[in-house]
C-alpha positions in Angstrom: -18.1 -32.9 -2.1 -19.3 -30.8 0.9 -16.4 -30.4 2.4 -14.4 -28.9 -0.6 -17.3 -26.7 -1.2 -17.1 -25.2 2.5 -13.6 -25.7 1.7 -13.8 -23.2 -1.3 -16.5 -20.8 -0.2 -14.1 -20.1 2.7 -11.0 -19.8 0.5 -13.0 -16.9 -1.5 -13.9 -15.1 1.5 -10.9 -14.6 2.8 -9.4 -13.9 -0.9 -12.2 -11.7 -0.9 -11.6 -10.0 2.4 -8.0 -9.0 1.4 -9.0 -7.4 -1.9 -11.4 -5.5 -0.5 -8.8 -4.2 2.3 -6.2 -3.7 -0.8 -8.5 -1.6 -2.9 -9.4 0.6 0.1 -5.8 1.4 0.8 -4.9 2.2 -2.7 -7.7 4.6 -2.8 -6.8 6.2 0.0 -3.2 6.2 -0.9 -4.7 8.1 -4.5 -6.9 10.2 -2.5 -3.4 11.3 -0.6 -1.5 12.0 -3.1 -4.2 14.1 -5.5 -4.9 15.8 -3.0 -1.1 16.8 -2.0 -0.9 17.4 -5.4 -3.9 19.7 -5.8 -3.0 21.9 -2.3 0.6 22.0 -2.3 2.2 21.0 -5.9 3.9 17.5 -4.5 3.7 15.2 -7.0 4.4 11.7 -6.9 8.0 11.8 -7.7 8.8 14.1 -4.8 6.8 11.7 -2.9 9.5 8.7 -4.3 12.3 10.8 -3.6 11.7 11.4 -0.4 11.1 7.9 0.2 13.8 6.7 -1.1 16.3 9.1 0.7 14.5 8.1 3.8 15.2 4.6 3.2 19.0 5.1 2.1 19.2 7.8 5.3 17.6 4.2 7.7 20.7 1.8 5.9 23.5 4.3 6.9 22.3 4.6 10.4 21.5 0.8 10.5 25.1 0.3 9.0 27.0 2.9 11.2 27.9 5.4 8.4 
């Protein structure tokens, strides 16, 4: 009984651990883009766009096109 308590409480730390890190980056990913969006117009489709064309751009070098 111990050892699946200990077992547990360890299981939720770490859970808890890597919700807490997720939550901070998806604030500061918000924070990012309201304030892109508040200084210089971006909004979060640019922001897509550009990723995606970034991504497409990495597969035709990786592929030699």
């Amino acid at each position: 009984m111990i050892a699946t308590l200990i077992v547990a409480w360890i299981v939720f730390i770490i859970l808890w651990k890597l919700l807490k890190a997720t939550l901070k980056s998806a604030f500061i990913i918000a924070a990012i883009i309201i304030l892109l969006n508040i200084s210089f117009g971006i909004t979060p489709q640019d922001i897509w766009l550009r990723i995606m064309h970034f991504t497409q751009t990495l597969s035709n070098i990786q592929s030699g096109k």
